[in-house]
C-alpha positions as CSV (number, residue, x, y, z in Angstrom):
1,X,0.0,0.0,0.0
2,X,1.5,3.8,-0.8
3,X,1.5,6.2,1.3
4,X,-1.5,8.0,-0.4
5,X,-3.9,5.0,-0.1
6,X,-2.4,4.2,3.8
7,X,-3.4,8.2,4.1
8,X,-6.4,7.8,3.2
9,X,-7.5,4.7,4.6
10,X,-6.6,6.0,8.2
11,X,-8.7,9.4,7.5
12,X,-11.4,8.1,5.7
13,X,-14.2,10.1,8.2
14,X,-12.3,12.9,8.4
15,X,-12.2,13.6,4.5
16,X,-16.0,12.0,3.8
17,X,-16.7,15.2,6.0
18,X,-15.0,17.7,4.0
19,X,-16.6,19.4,1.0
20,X,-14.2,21.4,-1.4
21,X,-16.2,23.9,-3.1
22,X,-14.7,25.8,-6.0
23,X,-15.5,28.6,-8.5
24,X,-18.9,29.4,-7.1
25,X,-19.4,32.6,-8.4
26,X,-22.2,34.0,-6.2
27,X,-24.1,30.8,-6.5
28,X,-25.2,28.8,-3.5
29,X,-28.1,27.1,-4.0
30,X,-26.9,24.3,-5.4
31,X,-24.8,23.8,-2.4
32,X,-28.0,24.1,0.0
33,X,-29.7,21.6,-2.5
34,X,-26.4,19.1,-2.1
35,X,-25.9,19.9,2.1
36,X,-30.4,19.3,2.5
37,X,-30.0,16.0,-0.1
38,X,-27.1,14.7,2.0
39,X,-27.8,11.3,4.0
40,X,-24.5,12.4,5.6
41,X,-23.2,15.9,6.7
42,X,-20.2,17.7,5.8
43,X,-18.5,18.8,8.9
44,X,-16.4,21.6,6.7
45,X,-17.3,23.1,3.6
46,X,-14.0,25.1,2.4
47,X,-14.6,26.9,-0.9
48,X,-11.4,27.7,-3.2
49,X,-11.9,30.8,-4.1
50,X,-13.8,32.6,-6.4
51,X,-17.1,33.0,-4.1
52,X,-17.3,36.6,-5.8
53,X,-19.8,38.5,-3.8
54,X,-19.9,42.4,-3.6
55,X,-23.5,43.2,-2.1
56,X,-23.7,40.7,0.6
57,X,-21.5,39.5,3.5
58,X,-20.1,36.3,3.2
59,X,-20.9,36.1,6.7
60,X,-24.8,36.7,5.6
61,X,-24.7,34.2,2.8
62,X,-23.4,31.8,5.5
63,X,-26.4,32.5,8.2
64,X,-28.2,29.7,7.2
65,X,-25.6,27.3,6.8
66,X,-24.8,28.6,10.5
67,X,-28.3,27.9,10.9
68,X,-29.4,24.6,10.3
69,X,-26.5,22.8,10.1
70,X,-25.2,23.7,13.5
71,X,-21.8,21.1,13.4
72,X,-20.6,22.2,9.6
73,X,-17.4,24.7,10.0
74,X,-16.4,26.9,6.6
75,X,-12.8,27.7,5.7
76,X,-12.2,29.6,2.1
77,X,-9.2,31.1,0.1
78,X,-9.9,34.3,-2.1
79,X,-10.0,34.0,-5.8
80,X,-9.0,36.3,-8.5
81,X,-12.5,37.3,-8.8
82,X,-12.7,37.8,-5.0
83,X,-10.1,40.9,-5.4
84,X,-11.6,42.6,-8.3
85,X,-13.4,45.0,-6.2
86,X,-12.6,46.5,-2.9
87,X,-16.4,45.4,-2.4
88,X,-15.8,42.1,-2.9
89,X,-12.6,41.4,-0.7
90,X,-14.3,43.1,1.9
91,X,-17.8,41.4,1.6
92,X,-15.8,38.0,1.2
93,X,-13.7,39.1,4.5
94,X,-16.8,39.9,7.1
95,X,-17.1,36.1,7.5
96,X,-18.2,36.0,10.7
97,X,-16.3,32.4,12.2
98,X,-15.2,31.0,8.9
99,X,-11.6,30.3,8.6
100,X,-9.3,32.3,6.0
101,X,-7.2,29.5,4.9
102,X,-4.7,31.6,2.4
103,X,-0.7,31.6,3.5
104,X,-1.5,29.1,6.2
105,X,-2.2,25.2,6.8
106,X,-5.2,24.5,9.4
107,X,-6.1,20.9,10.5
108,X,-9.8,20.3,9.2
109,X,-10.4,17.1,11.7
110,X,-6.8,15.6,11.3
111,X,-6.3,16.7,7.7
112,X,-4.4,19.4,7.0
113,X,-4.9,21.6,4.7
114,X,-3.2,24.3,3.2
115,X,-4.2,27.6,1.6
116,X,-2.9,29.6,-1.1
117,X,-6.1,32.1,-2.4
118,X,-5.3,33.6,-6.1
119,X,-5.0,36.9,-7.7
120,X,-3.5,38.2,-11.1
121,X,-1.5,41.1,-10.9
């Protein structure tokens, strides 16, 4: 067995219960039609970037997420399209408990993860 497979065999919970979400572009309700259609909860939603709000807080957007799923934690990296706008890194930023993932790693239940959000220059 490699080390990948051993990995994964010994974590198997831990990563059932992580969703990566990527290149949502303001669209979430195909995620709350995923997380209500799910025999078994995510205990971490982390999106990869590209969330690309500018009227609402991400915070806000995540209220109900916050409110019916009471044990699912959120952890995101910026985008490029998440720094187009001053609006939208700051709407992205008032997050309320969700974990900013870029230029760190953080242990999502005994995987680590690391974070590395994206922007052109």
């Amino acid at each position: 067995m490699n080390h990948i497979d051993q990995f994964d065999q010994e974590h198997a919970d831990a990563l059932r219960g992580i969703w990566f979400l990527g290149d949502v572009h303001g669209a979430f309700k195909h995620i709350a039609q995923a997380l209500l259609a799910a025999k078994e909860k995510p205990r971490w939603l982390v999106f990869l970037g590209d969330i690309d709000i500018d009227h609402i807080s991400f915070r806000e957007v995540l209220a109900p997420v916050k409110r019916h799923f009471t044990d699912t934690k959120v952890a995101f990296i910026h985008g490029n399209h998440d720094a187009d706008t001053y609006e939208h890194w700051e709407m992205l930023h008032d997050c309320g408990d969700a974990v900013a993932l870029h230029g760190q790693v953080t242990d999502l239940d005994g995987v680590r993860v690391a974070g590395l959000g994206g922007n052109f220059m």
